[in-house]
C-alpha positions in Angstrom: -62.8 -166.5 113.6 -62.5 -162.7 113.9 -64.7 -161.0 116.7 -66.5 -159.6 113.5 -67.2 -162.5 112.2 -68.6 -163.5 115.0 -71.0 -160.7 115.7 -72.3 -161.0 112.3 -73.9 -165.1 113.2 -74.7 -163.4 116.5 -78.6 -163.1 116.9 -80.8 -161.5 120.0 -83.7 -163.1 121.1 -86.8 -163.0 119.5 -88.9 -161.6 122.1 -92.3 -162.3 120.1 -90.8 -165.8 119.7 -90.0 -166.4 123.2 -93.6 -164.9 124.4 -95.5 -167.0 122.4 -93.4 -170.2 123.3 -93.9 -169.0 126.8 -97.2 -169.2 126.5 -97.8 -173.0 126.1 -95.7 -173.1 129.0 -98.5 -170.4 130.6 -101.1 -173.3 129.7 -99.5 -175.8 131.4 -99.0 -174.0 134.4 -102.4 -173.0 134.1 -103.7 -176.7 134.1 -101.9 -177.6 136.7 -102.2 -174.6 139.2 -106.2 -175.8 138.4 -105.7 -179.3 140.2 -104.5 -178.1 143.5 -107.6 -175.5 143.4 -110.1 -178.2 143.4 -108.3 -180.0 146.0 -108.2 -177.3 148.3 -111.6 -176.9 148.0 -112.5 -180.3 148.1 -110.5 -180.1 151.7 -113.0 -176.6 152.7 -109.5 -174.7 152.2 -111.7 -171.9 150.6 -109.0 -168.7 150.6 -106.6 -170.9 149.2 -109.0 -172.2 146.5 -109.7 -169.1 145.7 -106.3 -167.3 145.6 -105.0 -170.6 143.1 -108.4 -170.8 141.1 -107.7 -166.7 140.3 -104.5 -167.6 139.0 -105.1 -170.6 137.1 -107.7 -168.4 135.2 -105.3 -165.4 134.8 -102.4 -168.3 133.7 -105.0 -169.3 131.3 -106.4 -166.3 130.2 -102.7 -164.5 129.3 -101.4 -167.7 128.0 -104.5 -168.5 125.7 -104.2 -164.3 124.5 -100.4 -164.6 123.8 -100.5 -167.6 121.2 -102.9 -165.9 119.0 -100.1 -163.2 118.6 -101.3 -162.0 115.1 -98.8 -163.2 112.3 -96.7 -165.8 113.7 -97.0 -169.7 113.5 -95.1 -171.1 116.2 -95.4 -174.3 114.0 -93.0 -172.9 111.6 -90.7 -171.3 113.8 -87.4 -172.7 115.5 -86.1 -171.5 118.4 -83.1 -170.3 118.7 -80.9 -171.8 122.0 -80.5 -168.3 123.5 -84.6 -168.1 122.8 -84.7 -172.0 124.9 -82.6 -170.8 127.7 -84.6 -167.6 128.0 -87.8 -169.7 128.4 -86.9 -172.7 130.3 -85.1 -169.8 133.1 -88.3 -167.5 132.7 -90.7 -170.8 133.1 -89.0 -171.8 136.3 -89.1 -168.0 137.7 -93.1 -167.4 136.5 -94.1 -171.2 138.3 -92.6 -170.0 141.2 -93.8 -166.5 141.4 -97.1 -166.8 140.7 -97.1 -169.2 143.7 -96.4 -166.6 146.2 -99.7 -165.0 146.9 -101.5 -168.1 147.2 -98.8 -169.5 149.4 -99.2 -166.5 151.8 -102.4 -168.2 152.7 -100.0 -170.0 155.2 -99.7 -167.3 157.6 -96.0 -166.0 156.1 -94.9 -163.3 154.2 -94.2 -162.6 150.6 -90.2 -163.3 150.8 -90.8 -166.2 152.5 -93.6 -167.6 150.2 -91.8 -167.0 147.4 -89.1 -168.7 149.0 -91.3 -171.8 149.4 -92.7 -171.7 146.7 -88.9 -171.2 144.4 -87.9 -174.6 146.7 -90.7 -176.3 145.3 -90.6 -176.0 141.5 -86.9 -176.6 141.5 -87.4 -179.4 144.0 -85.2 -178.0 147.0 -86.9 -178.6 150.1 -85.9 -176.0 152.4 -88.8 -174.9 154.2 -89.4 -171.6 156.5 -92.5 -173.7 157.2 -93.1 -175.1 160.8 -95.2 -176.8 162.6 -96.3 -179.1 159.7 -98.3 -181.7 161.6 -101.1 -178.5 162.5 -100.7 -177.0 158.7 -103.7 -176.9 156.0 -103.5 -179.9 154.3 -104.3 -178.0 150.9 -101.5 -175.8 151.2 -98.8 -179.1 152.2 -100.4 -180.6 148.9 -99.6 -177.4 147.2 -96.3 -177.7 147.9 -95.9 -182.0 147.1 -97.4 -181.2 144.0 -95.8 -178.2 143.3 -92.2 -180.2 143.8 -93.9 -183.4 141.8 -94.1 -181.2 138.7 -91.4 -179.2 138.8 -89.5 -182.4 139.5 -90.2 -183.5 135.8 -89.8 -180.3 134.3 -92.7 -177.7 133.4 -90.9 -178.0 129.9 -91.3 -181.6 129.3 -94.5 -181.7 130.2 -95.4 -178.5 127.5 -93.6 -180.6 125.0 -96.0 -184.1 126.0 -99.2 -182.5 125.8 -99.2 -179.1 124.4 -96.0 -178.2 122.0 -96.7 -179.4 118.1 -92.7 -178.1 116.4 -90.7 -180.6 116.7 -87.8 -178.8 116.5 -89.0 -176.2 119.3 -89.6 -179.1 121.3 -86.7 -180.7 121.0 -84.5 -177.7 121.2 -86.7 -176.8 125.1 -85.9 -180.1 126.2 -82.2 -180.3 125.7 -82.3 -177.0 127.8 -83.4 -179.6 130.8 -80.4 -181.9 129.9 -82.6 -184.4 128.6 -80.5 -186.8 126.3 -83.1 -186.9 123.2 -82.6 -190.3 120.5 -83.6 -190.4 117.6 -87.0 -190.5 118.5 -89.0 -187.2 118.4 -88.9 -184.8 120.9 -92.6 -185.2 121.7 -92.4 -189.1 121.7 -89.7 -188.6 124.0 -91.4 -186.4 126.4 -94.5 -188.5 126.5 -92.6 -191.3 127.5 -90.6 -189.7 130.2 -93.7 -188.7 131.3 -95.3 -191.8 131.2 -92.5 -193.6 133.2 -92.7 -190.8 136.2 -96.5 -191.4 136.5 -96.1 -194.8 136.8 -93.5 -194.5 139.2 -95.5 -191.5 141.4 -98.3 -194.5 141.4 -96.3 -197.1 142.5 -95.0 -195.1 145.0 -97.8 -194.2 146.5 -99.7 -197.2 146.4 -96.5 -199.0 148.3 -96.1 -196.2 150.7 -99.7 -196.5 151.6 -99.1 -200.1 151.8 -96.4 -199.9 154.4 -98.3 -198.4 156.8 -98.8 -194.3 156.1 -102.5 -193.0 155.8 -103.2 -192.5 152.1 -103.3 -189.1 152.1 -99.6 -188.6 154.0 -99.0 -191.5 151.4 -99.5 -189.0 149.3 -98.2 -185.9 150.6 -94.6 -188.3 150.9 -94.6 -190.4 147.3 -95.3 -186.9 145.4 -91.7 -185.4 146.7 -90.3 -188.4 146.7 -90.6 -189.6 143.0 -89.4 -185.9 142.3 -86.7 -186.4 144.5 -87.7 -182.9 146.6 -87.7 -183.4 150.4 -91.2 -181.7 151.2 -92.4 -183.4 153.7 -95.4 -183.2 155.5 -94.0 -183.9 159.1 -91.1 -181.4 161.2 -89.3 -184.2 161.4 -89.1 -185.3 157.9 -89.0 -189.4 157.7 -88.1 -190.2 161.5 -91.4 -190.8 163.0 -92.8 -193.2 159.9 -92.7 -196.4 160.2 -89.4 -198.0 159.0 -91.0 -200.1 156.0 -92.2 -197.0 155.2 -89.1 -194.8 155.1 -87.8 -198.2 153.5 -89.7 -197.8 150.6 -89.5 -194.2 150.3 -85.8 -194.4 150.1 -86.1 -196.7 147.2 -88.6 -194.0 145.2 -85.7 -191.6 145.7 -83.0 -194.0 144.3 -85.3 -195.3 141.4 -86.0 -191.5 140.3 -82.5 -190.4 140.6 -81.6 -193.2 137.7 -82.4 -191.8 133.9 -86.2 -192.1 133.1 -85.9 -192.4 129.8 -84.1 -195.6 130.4 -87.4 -197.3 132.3 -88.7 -197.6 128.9 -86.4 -199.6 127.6 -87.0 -202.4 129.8 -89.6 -204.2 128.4 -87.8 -204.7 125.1 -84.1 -205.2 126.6 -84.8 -206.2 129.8 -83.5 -205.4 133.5 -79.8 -205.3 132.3 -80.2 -202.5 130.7 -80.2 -200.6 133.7 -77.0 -202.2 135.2 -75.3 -201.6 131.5 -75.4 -198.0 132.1 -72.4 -196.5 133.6 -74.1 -193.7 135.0 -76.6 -196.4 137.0 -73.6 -198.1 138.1 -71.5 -195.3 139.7 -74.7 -193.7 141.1 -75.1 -197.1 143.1 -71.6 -197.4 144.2 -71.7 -193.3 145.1 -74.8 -193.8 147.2 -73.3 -197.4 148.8 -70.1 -195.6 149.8 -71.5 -192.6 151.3 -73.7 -194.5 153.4 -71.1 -196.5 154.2 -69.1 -193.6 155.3 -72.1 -192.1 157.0 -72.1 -195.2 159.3 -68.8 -195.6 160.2 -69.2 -192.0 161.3 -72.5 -192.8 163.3 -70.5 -195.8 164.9 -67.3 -194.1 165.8 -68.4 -190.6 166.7 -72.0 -190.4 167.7 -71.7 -194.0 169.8 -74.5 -195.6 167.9 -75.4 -199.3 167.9 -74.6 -200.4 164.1 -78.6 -201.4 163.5 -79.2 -197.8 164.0 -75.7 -196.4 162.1 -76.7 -198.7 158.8 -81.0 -197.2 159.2 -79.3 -193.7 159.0 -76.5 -193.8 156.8 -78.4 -195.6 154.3 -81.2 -193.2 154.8 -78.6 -190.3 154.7 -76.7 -191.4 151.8 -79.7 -192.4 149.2 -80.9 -188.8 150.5 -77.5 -186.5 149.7 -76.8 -189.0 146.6 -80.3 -188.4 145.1 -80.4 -184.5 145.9 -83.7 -185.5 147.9 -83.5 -183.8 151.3 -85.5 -186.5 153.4 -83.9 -186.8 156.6 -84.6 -189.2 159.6 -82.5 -187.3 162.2 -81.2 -183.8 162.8 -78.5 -182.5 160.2 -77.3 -180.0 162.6 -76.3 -182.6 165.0 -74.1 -184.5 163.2 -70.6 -184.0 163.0 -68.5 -181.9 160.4 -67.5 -185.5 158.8 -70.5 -186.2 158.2 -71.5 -182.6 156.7 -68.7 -183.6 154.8 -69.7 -186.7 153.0 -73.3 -185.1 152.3 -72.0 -182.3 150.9 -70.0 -184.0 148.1 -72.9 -186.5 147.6 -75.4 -183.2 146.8 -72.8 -181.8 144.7 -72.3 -185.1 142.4 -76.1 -185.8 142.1 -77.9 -188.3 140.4 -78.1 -189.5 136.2 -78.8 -187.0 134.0 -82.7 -187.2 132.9 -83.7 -187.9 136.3 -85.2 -185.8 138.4 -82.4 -185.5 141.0 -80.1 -182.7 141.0 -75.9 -181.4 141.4 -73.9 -181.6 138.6 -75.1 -184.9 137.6 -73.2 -188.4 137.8 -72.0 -187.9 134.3 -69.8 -185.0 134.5 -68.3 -186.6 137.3 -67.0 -189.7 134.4 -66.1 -187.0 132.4 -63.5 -185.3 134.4 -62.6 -188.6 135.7 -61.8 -190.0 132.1 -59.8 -186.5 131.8 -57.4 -187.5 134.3 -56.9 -191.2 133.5 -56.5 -189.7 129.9 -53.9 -187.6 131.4 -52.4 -190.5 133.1 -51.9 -192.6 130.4 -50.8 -190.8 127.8 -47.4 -190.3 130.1 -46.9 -194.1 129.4 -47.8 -194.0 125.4 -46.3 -193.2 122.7 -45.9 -189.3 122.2 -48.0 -189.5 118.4 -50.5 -192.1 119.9 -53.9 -190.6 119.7 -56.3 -191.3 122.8 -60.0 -190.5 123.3 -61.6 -190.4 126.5 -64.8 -192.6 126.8 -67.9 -192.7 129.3 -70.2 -195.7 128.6 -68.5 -196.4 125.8 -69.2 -193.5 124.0 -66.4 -191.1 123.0 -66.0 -187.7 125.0 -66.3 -185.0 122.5 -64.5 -181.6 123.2 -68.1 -180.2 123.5 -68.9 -182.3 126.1 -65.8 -181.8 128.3 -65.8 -177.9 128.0 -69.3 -177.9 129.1 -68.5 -179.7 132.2 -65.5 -177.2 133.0 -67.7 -174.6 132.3 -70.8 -175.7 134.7 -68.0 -176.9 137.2 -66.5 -173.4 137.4 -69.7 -171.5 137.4 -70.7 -173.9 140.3 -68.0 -172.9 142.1 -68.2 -169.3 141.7 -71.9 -169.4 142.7 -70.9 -171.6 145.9 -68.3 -169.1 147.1 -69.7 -166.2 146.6 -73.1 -167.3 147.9 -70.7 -168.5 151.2 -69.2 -165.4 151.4 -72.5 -163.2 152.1 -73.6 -165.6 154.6 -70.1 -165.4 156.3 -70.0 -161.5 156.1 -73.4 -162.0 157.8 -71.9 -163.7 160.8 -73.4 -166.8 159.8 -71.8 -170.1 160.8 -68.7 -171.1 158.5 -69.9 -174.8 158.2 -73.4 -174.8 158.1 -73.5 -171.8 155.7 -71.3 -173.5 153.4 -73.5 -176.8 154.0 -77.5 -174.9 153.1 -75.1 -173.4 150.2 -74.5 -176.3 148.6 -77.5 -178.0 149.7 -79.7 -174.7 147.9 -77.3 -174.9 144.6 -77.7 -178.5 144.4 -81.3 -178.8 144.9 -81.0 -180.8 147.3 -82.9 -179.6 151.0 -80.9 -181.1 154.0 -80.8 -178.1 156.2 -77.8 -177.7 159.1 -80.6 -175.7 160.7 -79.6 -172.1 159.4 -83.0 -171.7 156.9 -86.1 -170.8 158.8 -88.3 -167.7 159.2 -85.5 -166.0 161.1 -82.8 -166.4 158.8 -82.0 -162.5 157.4 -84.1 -161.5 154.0 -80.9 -161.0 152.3 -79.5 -164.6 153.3 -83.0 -165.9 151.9 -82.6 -164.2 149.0 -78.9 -165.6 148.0 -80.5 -168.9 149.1 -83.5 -168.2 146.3 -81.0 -167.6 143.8 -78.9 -170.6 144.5 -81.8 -172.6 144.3 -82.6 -171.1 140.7 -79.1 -170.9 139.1 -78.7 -175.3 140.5 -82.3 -175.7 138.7 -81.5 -174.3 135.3 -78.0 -174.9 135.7 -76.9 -171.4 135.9 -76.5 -170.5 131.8 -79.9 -170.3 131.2 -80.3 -168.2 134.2 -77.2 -166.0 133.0 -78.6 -166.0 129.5 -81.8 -164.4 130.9 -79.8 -161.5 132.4 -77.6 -161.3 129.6 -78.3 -158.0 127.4 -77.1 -159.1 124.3 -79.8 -162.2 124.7 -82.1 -159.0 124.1 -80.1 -156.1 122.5 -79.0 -156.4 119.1 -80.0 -157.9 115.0 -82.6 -160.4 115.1 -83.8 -163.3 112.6 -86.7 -162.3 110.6 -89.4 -164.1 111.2 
């Protein structure tokens, strides 16, 4: 097609279209920012109920004002998938900013904050917070629940209990990588959302059980079902009791698996799970990292194997899943090690979970591409092969957006590692709170911290943005011709 061919079926964003899908999102920030409030006053945390009651009300009040824009039903309106990527990117940016002022109540600064607060609603975990044990409680519950809902997805919650178009709705959530059937995008959401409070309950309730206060119970499950890392200790898991970090570790590995497929076991039953290719090579990902991870612990750090399996299991699930729980110090460990966690962040969990990376299935795509490759030197030259994962065929669509993510991945990762190099930074450990930033992941090598330089925080802000949205929608946001140019009538 010529290139004016294609500039005539080329259409800018509708900006009254994205503000008023924007502001259902608004609502449901609103609602949410109103829960941690109440608890902070319930705890006597009065500036910080203050700060998050002011803008839970101003959420509210602007998001209220912009759906009764005057002469447009969003009912009857379909968003267009530069109009979805615009929202979902501007979503994740608005959660986080409007975040900062109350999180200054902490005693840190507004780059730091928003730092905190950007690690939160993507699920991160890197934390210029210390001294966590002496912190408000409010403000550590601020930051769990922060990470619980941004662990779902601000935009499947909109779709559950506030969004009525279908089609709006469906076209937001495939912005999330949710893999929608042929139920309605609503349906859907509602049920992912169901599954993930049912699973943030259990968690808690089996945390609890195993020997942690109920509120640290609490301030753990939250993170852990969202697969985020905050934790409400320095130390992260290594002073709980091992049940404990036991049962945490299998919160993290149950959220990382596809939520949607939870729901299917009552009417197919527990093999459904173990069907799914995705399930499968997440398990044998997480066993063989933590497999590695305690050969290393054996051979080069001298421990006893007892202690080698606690951590590299520990470890393992941790990188695998994108959590960031840790029950030692990262920066300790040796560059094999590093190693290993850095290509388990990178892979990630099942798509529609709430872990992050690339996600397990891109990895079987570019696998299938090279045993495709491999086998059609021993075939036939006219034989026509297809490339499957889970038995369903790889379409071109799907393999070129892999490539695509994968090379964008990579150019974030190096040139992120490149300013913290010309920086003076560490080469290893910058390259390791790179990828640990861009994955969403939150195992630190020691670098992020209140003295880290504002520019290194800020290329750490970004990373943590660009793995959350999976860098297109952020680059469609910054993209003029998302806003220049002939728009659809309305």
């Amino acid at each position: 097609m010529s290139e004016p061919a294609v500039q005539a079926l080329v259409h800018a964003a509708r900006v009254r279209v994205v503000a008023a899908t924007l502001a259902q999102l608004l609502v449901t920030l609103a609602l949410l920012t109103a829960l941690p409030a109440a608890v902070a006053f319930g705890l006597g945390s009065l500036a910080l109920a203050q700060r998050l009651g002011l803008v839970a009300a101003a959420l509210g009040i602007l998001g209220v004002g912009l759906l009764r824009l005057p002469q447009l039903d969003m009912r009857r309106v379909d968003l267009q998938w530069n109009e979805a990527l615009a929202v979902t990117a501007l979503a994740f940016l608005l959660a986080a900013a409007t975040m900062v002022w109350p999180m200054m109540a902490a005693g840190i600064g507004p780059l730091d904050a928003l730092l905190e607060t950007v690690s939160a609603v993507t699920t991160t975990g890197l934390t210029v917070l210390h001294g966590l044990a002496q912190a408000d409680p409010a403000v550590l519950f601020l930051r769990a629940w922060m990470q619980w809902y941004g662990g779902l997805g601000i935009a499947v919650l909109t779709a559950a209990l506030i969004m009525r178009h279908h089609t709006s709705a469906r076209r937001l959530l495939e912005t999330t990588g949710e893999r929608l059937t042929s139920a309605g995008a609503r349906q859907h959401a509602r049920t992912v959302f169901a599954v993930y409070v049912l699973l943030t309950v259990l968690a808690v309730g089996a945390v609890w059980a195993a020997g942690v206060s109920p509120y640290h119970a609490l301030l753990y499950a939250l993170p852990a079902a969202a697969t985020g890392g905050f934790a409400p200790a320095d130390t992260s898991l290594a002073e709980l009791p091992v049940p404990a970090i036991g049962v945490l570790n299998t919160v993290c590995l149950l959220a990382a698996v596809s939520l949607p497929l939870y729901a299917r076991v009552p009417t197919h039953g527990l093999g459904v799970l173990w069907r799914d290719e995705e399930v499968r090579t997440l398990f044998a990902l997480t066993l063989l990292a933590a497999s590695a991870l305690m050969l290393i612990g054996q051979l080069q750090l001298g421990l006893d194997w007892p202690a080698a399996l606690g951590h590299g299991l520990a470890l393992g699930i941790s990188a695998q899943t994108d959590t960031g729980f840790s029950t030692t110090e990262i920066a300790a460990l040796p560059a094999a090690a590093l190693l290993v966690l850095m290509l388990g962040m990178t892979i990630g969990g099942c798509t529609g979970s709430t872990a992050g990376g690339l996600k397990i299935v891109r990895l079987l795509v570019l696998l299938r591409l090279v045993q495709l490759a491999l086998r059609r030197t021993a075939v036939a030259g006219r034989a026509v092969l297809h490339a499957r994962v889970d038995n369903e065929r790889v379409e071109q669509e799907m393999i070129i957006s892999a490539l695509q993510l994968l090379t964008l991945w990579l150019a974030v990762l190096l040139l992120s590692w490149l300013v913290f190099l010309i920086h003076g930074a560490p080469p290893l450990p910058s390259l390791f709170e790179v990828v640990s930033a861009t994955a969403n992941a939150g195992l630190t090598a020691g670098l992020t911290g209140p003295e880290l330089a504002p520019t290194l925080k800020a290329v750490l802000i970004a990373d943590m943005l660009f793995g959350r949205v999976e860098i297109v929608a952020m680059l469609v946001l910054l993209y003029p011709p998302t806003w220049i140019g002939r728009r659809r009538k309305l």
